[in-house]
N, C-alpha and C positions, 0 to 999 in steps of 0.2 A: 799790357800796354797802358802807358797815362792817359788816361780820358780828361784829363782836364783839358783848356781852351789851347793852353798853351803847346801841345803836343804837336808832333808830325806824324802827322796820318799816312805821308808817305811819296814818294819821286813823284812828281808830275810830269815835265816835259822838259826839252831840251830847246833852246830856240837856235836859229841857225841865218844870216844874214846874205843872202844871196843878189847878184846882180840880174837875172833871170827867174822868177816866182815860177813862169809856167814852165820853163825847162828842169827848173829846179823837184817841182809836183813829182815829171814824168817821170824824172833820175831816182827818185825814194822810194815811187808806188811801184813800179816797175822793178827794183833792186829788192827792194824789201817786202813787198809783196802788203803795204801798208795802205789805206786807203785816205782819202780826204773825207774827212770830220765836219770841217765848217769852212768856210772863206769869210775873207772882207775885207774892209781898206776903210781907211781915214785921211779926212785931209788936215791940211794946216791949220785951219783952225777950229779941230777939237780939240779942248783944253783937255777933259778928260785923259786920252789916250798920250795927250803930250803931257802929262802930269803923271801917268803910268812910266812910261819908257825914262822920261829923266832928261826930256828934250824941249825946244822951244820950235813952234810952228813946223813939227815932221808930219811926214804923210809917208800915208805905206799901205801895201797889200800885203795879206799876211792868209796863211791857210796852216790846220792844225788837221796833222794827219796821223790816223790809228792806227795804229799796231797789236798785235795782241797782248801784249802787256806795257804798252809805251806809248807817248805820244812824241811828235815831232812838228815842231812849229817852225813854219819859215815865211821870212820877213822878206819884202822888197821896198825900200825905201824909197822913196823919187823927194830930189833924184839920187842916181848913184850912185856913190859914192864912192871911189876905187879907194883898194885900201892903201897906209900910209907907207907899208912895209914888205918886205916878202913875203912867202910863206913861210908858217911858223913850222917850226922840227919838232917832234917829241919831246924835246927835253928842253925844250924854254917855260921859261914858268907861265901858269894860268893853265887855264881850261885848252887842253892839246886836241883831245879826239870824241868823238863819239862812237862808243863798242856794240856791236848787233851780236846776238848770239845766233849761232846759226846752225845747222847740221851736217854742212860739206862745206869746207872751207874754200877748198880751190874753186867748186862749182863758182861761187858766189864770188870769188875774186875774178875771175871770168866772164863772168854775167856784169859785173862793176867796168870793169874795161870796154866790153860790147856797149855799155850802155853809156859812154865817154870821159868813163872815170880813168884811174891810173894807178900802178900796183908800184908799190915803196919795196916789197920784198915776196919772196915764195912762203909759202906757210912752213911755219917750223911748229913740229910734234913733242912738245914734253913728254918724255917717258912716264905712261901712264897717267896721264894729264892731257889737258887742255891742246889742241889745234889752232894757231893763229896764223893772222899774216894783218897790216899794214897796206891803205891804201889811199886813194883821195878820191873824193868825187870831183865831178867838172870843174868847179869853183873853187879847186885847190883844201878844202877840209878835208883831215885827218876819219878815218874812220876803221874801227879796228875790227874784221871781222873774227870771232872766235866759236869754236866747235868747243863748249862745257865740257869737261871732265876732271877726275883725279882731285885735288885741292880750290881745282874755279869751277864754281859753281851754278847748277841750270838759274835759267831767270827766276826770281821770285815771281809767283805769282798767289793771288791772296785765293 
């Protein structure tokens, strides 16, 4: 690996924009069996944070939650901001899903539904490979559950 400054050392987190922070917590820790990390919130006038995000006078609660090899950041802006468009399909360009690895796919597309999410499709088995299936959580995000095998590979972990 390149040790110089310039390298990537490696995935950090994903951030995810939600209209309900606390609903949002209970839907991840509870789904993904992830815990909360840190909390906190800014207002409108911290420059800093608004110099981070790429915003002028935003304010948000935000909480960064663990996983065993992942983190997951979620954002609540105030105020809300509904979004401009539908929801996005698979095959629109940009950043579509977030994938969990898992080790029973249906469990966990089950567990994603009880917990008020919604299932895109039934898990489909590559011969010798990989277990998926396609869902959303409450907020309408993409989220791809997979059981690793064959050619898709378990999580890195360092």
């Amino acid at each position: 690996m390149d040790e110089s400054n310039n390298a990537v050392i490696g995935f950090h987190h994903t951030g995810v924009v939600v209209p309900d922070i606390d609903a949002a917590i209970r839907f991840y820790t509870e789904l993904l069996d992830f815990e909360v990390y840190s909390e906190g919130s800014w207002d409108a006038e911290n420059a800093g944070f608004n110099q981070v995000v790429g915003l002028d006078g935003s304010a948000a609660r935000l909480c960064m939650l663990k996983g065993q090899n992942a983190y997951l950041e979620l954002f609540e802006y105030v105020p809300v901001l509904e979004p401009a468009r539908r929801e996005c399909n698979a095959n629109e360009t940009g950043i579509r899903h977030l994938c969990f690895a898992v080790r029973d796919v249906q469990a966990m597309l089950a567990r994603c539904i009880e917990l008020g999410g919604s299932k895109i499709n039934e898990p489909y088995s590559v011969p010798g490979g990989a277990t998926a299936a396609y869902c959303r959580d409450p907020f309408g995000n993409l989220i791809e559950l997979v059981a690793p095998g064959g050619r898709f590979p378990e999580p890195f972990t360092p």
